[in-house]
C-alpha angles and dihedrals in degrees: 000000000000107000095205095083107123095242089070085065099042106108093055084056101034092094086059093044092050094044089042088054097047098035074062097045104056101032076062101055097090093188112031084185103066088033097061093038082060103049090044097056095038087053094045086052092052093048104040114112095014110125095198110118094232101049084046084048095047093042084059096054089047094050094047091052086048092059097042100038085085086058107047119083132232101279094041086057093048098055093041078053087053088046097054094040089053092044090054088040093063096043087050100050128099133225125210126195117189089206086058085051109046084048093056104041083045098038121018092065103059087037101056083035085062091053104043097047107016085185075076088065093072094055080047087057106039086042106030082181088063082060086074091041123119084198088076085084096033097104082050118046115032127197109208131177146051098349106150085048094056091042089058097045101049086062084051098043148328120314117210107187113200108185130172121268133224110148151016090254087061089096089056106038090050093041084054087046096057087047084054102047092042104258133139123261116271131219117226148154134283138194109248082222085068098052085067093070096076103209089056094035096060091044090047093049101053090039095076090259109155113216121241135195115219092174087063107083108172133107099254094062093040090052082046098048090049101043095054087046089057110043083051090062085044090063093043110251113150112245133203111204125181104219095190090069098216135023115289100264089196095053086244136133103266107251094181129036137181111236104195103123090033089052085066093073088063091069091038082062107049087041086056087053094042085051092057095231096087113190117194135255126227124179116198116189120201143179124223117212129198121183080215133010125237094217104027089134115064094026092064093042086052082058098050100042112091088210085047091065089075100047113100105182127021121200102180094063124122086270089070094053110078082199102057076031080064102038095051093049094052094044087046094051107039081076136063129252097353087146133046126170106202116197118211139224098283113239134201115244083270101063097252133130118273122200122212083270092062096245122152120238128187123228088263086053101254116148100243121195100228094199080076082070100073094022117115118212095283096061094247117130108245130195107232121169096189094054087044086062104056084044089055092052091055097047090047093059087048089062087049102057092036083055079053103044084049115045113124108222110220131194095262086056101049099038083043087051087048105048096039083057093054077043096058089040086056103043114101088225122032087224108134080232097045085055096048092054095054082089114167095347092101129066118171117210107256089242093056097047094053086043093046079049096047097050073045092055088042091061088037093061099043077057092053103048088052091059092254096126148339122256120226110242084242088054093037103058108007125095129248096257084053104052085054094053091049088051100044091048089051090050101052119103108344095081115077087243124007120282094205127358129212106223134175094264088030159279112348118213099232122168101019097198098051086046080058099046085057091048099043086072087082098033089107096055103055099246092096124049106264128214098141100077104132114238117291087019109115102229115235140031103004094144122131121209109234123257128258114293120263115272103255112274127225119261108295116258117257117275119244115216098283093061085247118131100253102221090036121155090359092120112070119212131207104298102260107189137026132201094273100033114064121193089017111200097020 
């Protein structure tokens, strides 16, 4: 691991990063007043009702700046506004310390290996060096994708990896997959709700993860929260942001994100360009991809309750328990290849192509200059939220397409889409409701349910060759009867009741929503009934097959010190967007 990324030397710069977000921050509140009205009653109303001492402590304090901010004059205001957005500064910062890093990315690996497949303990014993070997996981976690490509650009720019999320071990499991393809580590964000669990906490902490409250709702912490999101891209620190903004309750690949914190780089961006020292952008989308899901439960009961739709963070769910922690990892790992991190084709801000240079390409293969993007007439960068903002909703549909180009369809996906689909043919209704209540009435001879898998696979395949998705090895070359078997040995006994029994005339349907939250992973390919489409999302098939690969680059340049390319952005290619046209070429 080069030690030169910009997070090894974070905490000697962490006091500049915290004055430069909230200097912003408050040189851009043009009314303290109202912004701090609104950030007084949003906090009251948090608080209200809560008999905890601190939160009666903090709803005090609340109450007593909302009856003197009428008092106070302009210059007063302005420094009670300096004081909140440093308070929520500092909660917000990270902290990264290169001993943490270098234990957990020695040690953390074999150890949770051990646990989770004590076979592994015997190899440890017999080859005490393999104890400080990240190989140990290698059979069970695989890192797929453009590898060589990422490794090239995060010497030429900042890498912001948005990947898919399913569950609280998605921090981990990603953070382990950059170790393993050779990438810097990342900063990210992190739900406060997760700092109170120790053993993550003190990992988390020292990783570079910021923290984020989700309960705190007003415009100050979320400005804040942006900003600091954003002057870390601009001085370069990788960042790994999660667009879908929560975990996918329905098990399903997310088809509509919300890009606040990702809209920030494209202010990073444009400052780097003001500045006169631009460094580069590059979006990489991912999809993580479980065999089965440590919280599919509740997560999927959180889905289906209409009280549940409310509900943001949930704190009561299988992550917060070490023993169902224990259970799921050895289930996971007794068994190859249950999860696979695959990387993207990386894209610029402004959802283009990008080559292992770090040059831009438009969907017809021309080399674009992206600084045109955020240029006026005159050629000058601008800052422009509202611009920001289309660009952000393009970009956001490019990662969608590229989750749903590389998910990586497992047995449990494929048997849970199978049987669900005997399920609904059997239901006396098609109501999602009427299905989910057909629990154990209906068992499907083992024959017709490895020949229902392999027509499944069939379809599965014609996708794939198109570019649509990525079959798991197990889905590629097994059998039917195989790919039943691996699902229903990944199922059994880690689930609270049995998803699907093998039973002497056949396979019995068993937990129904469990059956769906399986499923739900191709929902979005038209292989696997979809209601879960989002609103203003058309249900079924909507995935586009990629374009054709980048013509081979020439070797890359030299690096100069910084790990920047040295004569980076000096050609400038045809101007590719306009004020008015974002995404210009595409």
């Amino acid at each position: 691991m080069d030690s030169r990324a910009p997070i090894f030397g974070f905490n000697d710069a962490r006091d500049e990063i915290v004055r430069t977000v909230v200097d912003r921050v408050v040189g851009a509140t043009r009314d303290p007043l109202l912004a701090m009205n609104e950030a007084a009653y949003h906090e009251a109303k948090r608080l209200e009702g809560s008999r905890k001492p601190q939160d009666v402590r903090e709803l005090a304090e609340w109450q007593r700046l909302a009856r003197s901010l009428g008092r106070m004059h302009d210059a007063e205001r302005r420094r009670r506004l300096r004081e909140l957005a440093e308070e929520y500064a500092w909660d917000i910062a990270g902290n990264f310390d290169r001993r943490v890093y270098q234990l957990s990315s020695r040690l953390l690996p074999p150890v949770v290996s051990a646990l989770l497949a004590p076979r592994k303990l015997v190899t440890v014993v017999r080859d005490p060096r393999k104890l400080v070997s990240l190989e140990l996981l290698a059979d069970r976690v695989l890192v797929q994708g453009p590898l060589a490509k990422l490794r090239s650009l995060v010497q030429r720019g900042t890498a912001v990896y948005v990947p898919t999320h399913l569950s609280n071990m998605d921090s981990i499991v990603f953070g382990y997959a950059l170790e393993r393809a050779g990438l810097p580590p990342a900063t990210y964000g992190a739900g406060k709700n997760l700092f109170t669990n120790p053993v993550l906490s003190f990992f988390m902490h020292n990783l570079g993860a910021y923290r984020v409250d989700r309960r705190v709702r007003h415009n100050l912490y979320k400005d804040v929260l942006k900003t600091y999101s954003g002057v870390l891209l601009e001085r370069g620190y990788h960042s790994l942001f999660f667009p879908g903004g929560t975990r996918s309750r329905s098990g399903g690949i997310e088809r509509k994100l919300k890009l606040g914190l990702v809209g920030s780089a494209f202010e990073a961006y444009t400052r780097t360009l003001l500045s006169g020292r631009e460094r580069r952008v590059f979006f990489v989308p991912a999809t993580i991809n479980y065999l089965i899901t440590l919280e599919a439960e509740t997560l999927i009961a959180d889905f289906l309750s209409e009280a549940g739709k409310g509900r943001f963070i949930i704190e009561d769910d299988e992550s917060s328990r070490i023993g169902r922690i224990a259970s799921f990892l050895r289930k996971l790992l007794a068994m190859n290849a249950a999860v696979v991190i695959r990387f993207s084709e990386p894209l610029d801000p402004f959802g283009n192509r990008v080559d292992e240079l770090g040059r831009s390409f438009d969907a017809r293969g021309r080399e674009v200059d992206p600084a045109s993007y955020v240029k006026n007439q005159d050629g000058a960068p601008v800052i422009d939220g509202a611009r920001d903002a289309q660009y952000a909703r393009e970009l956001g549909e490019e990662i969608c397409r590229a989750y749903a180009r590389d998910t990586v369809v497992m047995a449990t996906h494929v048997v849970a889409a199978a049987s669900f689909a005997r399920l609904r043919a059997h239901a006396p209704a098609a109501d999602l409701f009427t299905v989910l209540r057909q629990r154990d009435v209906l068992t499907v001879p083992r024959d017709d349910l490895a020949a229902d898998v392999m027509a499944l696979c069939e379809r599965l395949r014609e996708l794939e060759q198109r570019g649509c998705v990525v079959l798991g090895e197990d889905v590629r070359l097994g059998s039917g009867g195989d790919i039943v078997e691996r699902a229903l040995r990944a199922f059994a006994g880690y689930h609270s009741s049995p998803v699907l029994d093998s039973r002497p005339d056949g396979i019995a349907i068993c937990d129904t929503n469990l059956l769906f939250y399986y499923q739900n992973r191709l929902a979005a390919h038209g292989v696997a009934w979809d209601v879960i489409a989002p609103p203003g999302v058309p249900s079924g098939l909507q995935v586009q097959p990629p374009l054709p690969p980048l013509a081979a680059s020439s070797p890359p340049p030299p690096l100069d010190d910084r790990g920047a390319a040295s004569s980076h952005g000096a050609a400038a290619g045809v101007r590719a967007g306009s004020m008015n046209g974002a995404g210009g070429g595409r």
